[in-house]
Biotite code that builds the C-alpha atoms (Angstrom):
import biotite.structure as struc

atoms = struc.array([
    struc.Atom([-9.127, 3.608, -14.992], chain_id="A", res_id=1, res_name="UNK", atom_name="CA", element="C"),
    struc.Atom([-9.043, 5.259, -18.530], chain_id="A", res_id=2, res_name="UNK", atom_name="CA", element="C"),
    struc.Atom([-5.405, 5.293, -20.051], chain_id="A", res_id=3, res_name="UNK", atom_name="CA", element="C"),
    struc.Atom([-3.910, 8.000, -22.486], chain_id="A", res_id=4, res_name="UNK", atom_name="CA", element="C"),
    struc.Atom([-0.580, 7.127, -24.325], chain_id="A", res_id=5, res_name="UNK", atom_name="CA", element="C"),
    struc.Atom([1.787, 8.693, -26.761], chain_id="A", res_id=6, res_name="UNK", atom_name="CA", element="C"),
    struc.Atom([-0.402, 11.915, -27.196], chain_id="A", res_id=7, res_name="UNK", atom_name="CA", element="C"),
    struc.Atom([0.770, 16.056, -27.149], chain_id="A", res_id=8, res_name="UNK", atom_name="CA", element="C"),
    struc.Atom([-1.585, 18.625, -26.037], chain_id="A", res_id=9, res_name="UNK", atom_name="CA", element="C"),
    struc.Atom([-1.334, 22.261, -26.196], chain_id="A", res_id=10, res_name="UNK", atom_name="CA", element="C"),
    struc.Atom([-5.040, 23.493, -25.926], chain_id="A", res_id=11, res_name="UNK", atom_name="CA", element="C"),
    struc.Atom([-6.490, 25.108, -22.824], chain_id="A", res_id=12, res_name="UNK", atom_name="CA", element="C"),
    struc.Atom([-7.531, 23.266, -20.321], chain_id="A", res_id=13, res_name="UNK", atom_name="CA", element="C"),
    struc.Atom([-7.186, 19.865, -22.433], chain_id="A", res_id=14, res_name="UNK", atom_name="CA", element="C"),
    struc.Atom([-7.867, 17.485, -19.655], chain_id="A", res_id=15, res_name="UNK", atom_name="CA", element="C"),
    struc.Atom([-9.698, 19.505, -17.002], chain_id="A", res_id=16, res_name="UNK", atom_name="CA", element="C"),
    struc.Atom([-11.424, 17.753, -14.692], chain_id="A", res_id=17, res_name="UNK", atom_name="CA", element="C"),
    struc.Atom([-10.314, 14.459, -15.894], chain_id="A", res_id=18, res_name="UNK", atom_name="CA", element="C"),
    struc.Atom([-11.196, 12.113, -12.595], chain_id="A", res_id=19, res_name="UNK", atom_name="CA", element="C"),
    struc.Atom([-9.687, 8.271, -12.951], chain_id="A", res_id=20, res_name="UNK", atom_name="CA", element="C"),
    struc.Atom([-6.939, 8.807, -15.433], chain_id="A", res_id=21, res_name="UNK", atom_name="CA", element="C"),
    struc.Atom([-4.019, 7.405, -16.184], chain_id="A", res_id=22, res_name="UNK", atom_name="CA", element="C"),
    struc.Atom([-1.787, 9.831, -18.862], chain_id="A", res_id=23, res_name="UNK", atom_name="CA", element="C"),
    struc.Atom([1.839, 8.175, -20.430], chain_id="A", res_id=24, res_name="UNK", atom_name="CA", element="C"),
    struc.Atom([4.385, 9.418, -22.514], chain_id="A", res_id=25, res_name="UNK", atom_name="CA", element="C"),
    struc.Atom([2.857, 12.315, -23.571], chain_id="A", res_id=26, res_name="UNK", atom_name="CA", element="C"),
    struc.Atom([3.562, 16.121, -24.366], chain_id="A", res_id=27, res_name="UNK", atom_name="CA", element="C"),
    struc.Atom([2.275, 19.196, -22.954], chain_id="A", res_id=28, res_name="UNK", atom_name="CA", element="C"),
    struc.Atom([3.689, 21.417, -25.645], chain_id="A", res_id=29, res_name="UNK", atom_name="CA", element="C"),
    struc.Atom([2.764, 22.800, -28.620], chain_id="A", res_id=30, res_name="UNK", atom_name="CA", element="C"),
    struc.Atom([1.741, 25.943, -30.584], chain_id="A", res_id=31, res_name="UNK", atom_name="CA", element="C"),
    struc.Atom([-1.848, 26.524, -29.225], chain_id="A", res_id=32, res_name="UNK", atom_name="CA", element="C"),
    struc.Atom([0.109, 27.557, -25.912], chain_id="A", res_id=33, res_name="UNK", atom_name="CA", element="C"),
    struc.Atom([-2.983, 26.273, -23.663], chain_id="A", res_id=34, res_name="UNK", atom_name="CA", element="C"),
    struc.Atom([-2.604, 25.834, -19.843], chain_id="A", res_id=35, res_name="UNK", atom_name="CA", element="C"),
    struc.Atom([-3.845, 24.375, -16.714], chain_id="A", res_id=36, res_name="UNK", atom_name="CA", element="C"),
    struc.Atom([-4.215, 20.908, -19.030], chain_id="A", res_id=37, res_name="UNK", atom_name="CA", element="C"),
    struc.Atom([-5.472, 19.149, -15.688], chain_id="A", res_id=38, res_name="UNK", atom_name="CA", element="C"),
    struc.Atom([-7.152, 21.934, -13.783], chain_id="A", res_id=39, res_name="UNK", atom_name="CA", element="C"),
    struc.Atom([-9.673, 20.139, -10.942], chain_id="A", res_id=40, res_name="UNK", atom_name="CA", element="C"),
    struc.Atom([-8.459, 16.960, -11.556], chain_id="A", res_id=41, res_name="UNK", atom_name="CA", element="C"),
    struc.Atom([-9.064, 13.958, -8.749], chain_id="A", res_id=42, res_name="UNK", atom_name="CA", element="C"),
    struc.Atom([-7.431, 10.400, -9.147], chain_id="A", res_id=43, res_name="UNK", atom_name="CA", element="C"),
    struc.Atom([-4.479, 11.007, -11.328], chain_id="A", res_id=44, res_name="UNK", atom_name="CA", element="C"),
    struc.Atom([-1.531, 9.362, -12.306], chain_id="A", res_id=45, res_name="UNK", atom_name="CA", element="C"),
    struc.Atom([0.891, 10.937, -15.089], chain_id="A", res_id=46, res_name="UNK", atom_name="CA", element="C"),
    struc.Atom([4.108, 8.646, -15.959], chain_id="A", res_id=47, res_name="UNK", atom_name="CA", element="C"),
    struc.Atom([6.868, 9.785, -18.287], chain_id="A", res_id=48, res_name="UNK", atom_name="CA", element="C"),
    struc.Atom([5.548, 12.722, -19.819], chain_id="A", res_id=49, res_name="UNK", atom_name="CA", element="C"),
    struc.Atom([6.724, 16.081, -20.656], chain_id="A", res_id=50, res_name="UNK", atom_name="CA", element="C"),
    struc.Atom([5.752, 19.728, -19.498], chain_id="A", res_id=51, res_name="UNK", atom_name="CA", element="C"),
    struc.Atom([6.202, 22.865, -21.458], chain_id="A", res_id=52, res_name="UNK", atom_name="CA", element="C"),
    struc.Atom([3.302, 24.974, -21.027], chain_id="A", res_id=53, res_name="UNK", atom_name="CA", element="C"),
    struc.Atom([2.042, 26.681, -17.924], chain_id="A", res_id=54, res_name="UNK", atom_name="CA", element="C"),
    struc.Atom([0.171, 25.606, -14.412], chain_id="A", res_id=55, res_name="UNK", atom_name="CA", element="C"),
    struc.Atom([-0.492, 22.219, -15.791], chain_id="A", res_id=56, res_name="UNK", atom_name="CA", element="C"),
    struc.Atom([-1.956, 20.977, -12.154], chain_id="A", res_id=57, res_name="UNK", atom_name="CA", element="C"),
    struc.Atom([-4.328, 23.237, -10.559], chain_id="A", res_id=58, res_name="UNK", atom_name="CA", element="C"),
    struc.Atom([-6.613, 22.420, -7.479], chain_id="A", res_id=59, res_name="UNK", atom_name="CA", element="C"),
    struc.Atom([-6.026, 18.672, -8.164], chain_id="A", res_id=60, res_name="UNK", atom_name="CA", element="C"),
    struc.Atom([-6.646, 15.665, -5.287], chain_id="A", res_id=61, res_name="UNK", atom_name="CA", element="C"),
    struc.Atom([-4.856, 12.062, -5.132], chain_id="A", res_id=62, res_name="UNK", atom_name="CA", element="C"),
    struc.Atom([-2.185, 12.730, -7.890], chain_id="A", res_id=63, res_name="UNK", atom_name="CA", element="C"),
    struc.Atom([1.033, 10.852, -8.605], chain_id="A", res_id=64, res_name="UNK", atom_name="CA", element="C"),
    struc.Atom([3.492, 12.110, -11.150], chain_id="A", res_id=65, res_name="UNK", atom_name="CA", element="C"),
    struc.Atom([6.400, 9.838, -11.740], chain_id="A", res_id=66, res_name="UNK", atom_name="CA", element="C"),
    struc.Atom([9.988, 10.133, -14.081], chain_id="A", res_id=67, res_name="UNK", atom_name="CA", element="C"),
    struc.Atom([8.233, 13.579, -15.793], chain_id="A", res_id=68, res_name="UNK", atom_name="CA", element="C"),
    struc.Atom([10.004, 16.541, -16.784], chain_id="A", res_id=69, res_name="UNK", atom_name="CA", element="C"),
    struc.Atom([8.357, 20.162, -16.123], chain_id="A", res_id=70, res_name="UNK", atom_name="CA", element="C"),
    struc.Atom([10.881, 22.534, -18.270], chain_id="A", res_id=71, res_name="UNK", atom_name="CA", element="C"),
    struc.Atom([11.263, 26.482, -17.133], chain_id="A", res_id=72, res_name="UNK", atom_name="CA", element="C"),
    struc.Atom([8.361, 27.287, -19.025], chain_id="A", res_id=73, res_name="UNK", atom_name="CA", element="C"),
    struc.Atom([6.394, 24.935, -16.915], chain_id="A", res_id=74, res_name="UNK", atom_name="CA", element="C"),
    struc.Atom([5.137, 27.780, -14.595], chain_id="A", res_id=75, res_name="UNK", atom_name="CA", element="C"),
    struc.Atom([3.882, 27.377, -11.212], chain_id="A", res_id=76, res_name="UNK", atom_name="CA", element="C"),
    struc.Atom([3.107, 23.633, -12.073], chain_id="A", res_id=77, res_name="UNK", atom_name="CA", element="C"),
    struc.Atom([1.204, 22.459, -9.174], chain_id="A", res_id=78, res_name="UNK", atom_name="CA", element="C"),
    struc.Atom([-0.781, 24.799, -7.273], chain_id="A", res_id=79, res_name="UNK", atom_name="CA", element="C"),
    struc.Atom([-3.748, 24.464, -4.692], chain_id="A", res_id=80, res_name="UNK", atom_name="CA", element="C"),
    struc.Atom([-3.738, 20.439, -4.679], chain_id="A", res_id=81, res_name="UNK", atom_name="CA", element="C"),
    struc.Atom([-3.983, 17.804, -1.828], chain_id="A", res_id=82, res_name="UNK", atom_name="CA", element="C"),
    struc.Atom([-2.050, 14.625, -1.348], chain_id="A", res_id=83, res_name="UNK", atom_name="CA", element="C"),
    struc.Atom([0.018, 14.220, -4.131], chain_id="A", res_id=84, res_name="UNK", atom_name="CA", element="C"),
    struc.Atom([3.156, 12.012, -4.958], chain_id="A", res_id=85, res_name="UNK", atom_name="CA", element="C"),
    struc.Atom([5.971, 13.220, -6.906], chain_id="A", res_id=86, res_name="UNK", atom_name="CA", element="C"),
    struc.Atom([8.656, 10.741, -8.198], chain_id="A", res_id=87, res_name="UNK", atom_name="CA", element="C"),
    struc.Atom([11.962, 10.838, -10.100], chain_id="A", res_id=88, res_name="UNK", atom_name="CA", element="C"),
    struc.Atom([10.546, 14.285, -11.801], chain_id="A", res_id=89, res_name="UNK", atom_name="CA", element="C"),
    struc.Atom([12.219, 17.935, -12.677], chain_id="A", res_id=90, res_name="UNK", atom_name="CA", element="C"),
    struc.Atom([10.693, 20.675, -11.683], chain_id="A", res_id=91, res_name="UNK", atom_name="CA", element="C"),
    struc.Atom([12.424, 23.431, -12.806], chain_id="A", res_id=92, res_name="UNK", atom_name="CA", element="C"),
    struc.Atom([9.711, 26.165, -13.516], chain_id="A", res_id=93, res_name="UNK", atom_name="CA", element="C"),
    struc.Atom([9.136, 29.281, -11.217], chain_id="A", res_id=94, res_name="UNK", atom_name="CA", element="C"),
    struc.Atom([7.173, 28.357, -8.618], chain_id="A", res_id=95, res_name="UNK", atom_name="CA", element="C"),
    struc.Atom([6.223, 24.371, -8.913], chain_id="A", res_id=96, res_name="UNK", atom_name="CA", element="C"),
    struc.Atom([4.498, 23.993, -5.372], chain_id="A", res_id=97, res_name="UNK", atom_name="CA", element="C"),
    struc.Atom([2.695, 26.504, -3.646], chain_id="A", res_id=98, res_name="UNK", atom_name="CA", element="C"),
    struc.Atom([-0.348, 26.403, -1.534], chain_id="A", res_id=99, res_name="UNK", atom_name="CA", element="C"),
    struc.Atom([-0.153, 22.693, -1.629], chain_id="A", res_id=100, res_name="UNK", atom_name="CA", element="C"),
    struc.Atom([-0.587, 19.878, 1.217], chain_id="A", res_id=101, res_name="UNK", atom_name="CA", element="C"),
    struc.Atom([0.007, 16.560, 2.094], chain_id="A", res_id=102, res_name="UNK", atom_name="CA", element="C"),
    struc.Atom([2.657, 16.272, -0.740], chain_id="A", res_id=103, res_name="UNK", atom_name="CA", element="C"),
    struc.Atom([5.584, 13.745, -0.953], chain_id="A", res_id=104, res_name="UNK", atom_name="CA", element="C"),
    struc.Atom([8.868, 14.193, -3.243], chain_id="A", res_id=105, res_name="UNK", atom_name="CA", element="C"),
    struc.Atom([11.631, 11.370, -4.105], chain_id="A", res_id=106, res_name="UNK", atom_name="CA", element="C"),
    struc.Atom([14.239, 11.096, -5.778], chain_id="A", res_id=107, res_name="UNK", atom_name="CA", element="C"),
    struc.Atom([13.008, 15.135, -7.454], chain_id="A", res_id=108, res_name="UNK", atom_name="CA", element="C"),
    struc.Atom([15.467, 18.254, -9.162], chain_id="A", res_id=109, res_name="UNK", atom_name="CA", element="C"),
    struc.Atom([14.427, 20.567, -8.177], chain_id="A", res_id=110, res_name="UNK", atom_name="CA", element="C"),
    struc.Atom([15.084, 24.467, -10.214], chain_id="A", res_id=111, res_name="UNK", atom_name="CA", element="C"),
    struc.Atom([12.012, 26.538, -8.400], chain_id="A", res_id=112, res_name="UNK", atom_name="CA", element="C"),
    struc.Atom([12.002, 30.331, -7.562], chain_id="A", res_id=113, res_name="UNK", atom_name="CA", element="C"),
    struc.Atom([9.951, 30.706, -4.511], chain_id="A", res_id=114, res_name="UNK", atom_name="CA", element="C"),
    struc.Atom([9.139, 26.667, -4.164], chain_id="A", res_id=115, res_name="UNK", atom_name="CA", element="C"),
    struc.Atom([6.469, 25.303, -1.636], chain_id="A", res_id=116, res_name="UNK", atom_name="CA", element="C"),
    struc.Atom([5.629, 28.467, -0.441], chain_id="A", res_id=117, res_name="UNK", atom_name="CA", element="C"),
    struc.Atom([2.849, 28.295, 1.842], chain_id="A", res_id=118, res_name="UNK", atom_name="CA", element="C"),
    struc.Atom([2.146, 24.629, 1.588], chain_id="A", res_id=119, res_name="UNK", atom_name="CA", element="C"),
    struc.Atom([2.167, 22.142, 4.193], chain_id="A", res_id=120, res_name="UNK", atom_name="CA", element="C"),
    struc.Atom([2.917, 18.459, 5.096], chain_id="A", res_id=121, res_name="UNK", atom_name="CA", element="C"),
    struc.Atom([5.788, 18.673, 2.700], chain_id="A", res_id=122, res_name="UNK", atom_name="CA", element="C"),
    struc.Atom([8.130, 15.805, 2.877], chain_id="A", res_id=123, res_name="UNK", atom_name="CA", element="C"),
    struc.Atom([10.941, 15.488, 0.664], chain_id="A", res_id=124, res_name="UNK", atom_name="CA", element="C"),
    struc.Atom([13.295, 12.138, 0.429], chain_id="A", res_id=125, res_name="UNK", atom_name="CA", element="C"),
    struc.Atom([16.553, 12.524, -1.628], chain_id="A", res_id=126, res_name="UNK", atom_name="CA", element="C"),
    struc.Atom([15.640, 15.645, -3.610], chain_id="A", res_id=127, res_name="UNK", atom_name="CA", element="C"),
    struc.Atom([18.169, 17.943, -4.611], chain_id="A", res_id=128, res_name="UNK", atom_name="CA", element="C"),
    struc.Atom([16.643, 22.195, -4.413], chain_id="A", res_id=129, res_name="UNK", atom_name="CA", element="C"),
    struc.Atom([18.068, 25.426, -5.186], chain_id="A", res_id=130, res_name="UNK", atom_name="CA", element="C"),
    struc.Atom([15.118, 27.943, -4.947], chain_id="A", res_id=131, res_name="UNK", atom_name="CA", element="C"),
    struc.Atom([14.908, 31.802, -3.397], chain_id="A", res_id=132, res_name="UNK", atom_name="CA", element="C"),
    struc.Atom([12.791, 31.794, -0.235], chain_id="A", res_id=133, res_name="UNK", atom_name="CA", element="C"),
    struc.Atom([12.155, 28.020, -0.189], chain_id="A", res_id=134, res_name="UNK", atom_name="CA", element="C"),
    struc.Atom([9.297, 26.698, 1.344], chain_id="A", res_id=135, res_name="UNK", atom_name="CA", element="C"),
    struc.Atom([8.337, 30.350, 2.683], chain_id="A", res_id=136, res_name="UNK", atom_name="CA", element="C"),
    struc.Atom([5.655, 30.068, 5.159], chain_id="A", res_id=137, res_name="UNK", atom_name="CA", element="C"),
    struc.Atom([5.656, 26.357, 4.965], chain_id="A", res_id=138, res_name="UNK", atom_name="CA", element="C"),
    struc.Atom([4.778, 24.142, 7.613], chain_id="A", res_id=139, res_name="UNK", atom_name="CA", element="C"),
    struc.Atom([4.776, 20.340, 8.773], chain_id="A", res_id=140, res_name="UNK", atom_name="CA", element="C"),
    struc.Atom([8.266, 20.019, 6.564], chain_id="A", res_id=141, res_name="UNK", atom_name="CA", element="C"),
    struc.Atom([10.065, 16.893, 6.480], chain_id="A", res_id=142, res_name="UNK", atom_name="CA", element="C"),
    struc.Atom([13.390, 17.197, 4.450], chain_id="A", res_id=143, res_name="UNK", atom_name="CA", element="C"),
    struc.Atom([15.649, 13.923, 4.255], chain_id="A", res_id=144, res_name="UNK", atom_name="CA", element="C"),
])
């Protein structure tokens, strides 16, 4: 598995379709303003970094994101993607999850207008959320 360390990105799509990749202590930030930096992803693990620009995970599989921060610019962060593990992590842009399955949350803060809507197999261990219309039209929810 490829490793990335200690790098920003702020150009479009900068690691679409990255498949086997392990990405630390980075930024997603910066004046190009790019987004969906790991659109159709597979395989993914992203550890300490930071999120400032828009729907950085996009129709992604096998993902775990661990002690990240996704500011409220970070909009509609993770979107279409399949069994994915979120750790320790802020999610505080409009609309983090939607249309998502199979995902599990621990230890998350959550700050999400309109969160998980329409995603299912959601289960969420020691999370703190305040969100409008959470988890509209969700299904298979387990909250603890």
């Amino acid at each position: 598995m490829e490793t990335i360390r200690n790098r920003t990105f702020d150009e479009e799509r900068a690691l679409y379709g990255a498949r086997g990749l392990t990405v630390a202590d980075c930024r997603f930030d910066g004046p190009a303003d790019g987004e969906s930096a790991f659109k159709e992803g597979a395989d993914l693990t992203v550890t300490r970094c930071f999120f400032n620009l828009r729907y950085p995970f996009w129709h992604d599989r096998n993902l775990t994101i661990e002690d990240c921060e996704m500011t409220p610019l970070c909009r509609a962060a993770l979107w279409y993607c399949d069994n994915v593990h979120i750790g320790s992590t802020r999610l505080h842009g409009i609309k983090a999850l939607r249309e998502c399955k199979d995902v599990r949350l621990r230890g998350c803060d959550i700050l999400s207008a309109e969160f998980g809507w329409s995603s299912r197999g959601i289960e969420m261990t020691g999370c703190s959320a305040e969100s409008e219309y959470f988890m509209l039209r969700a299904s298979a929810l387990t909250l603890r």
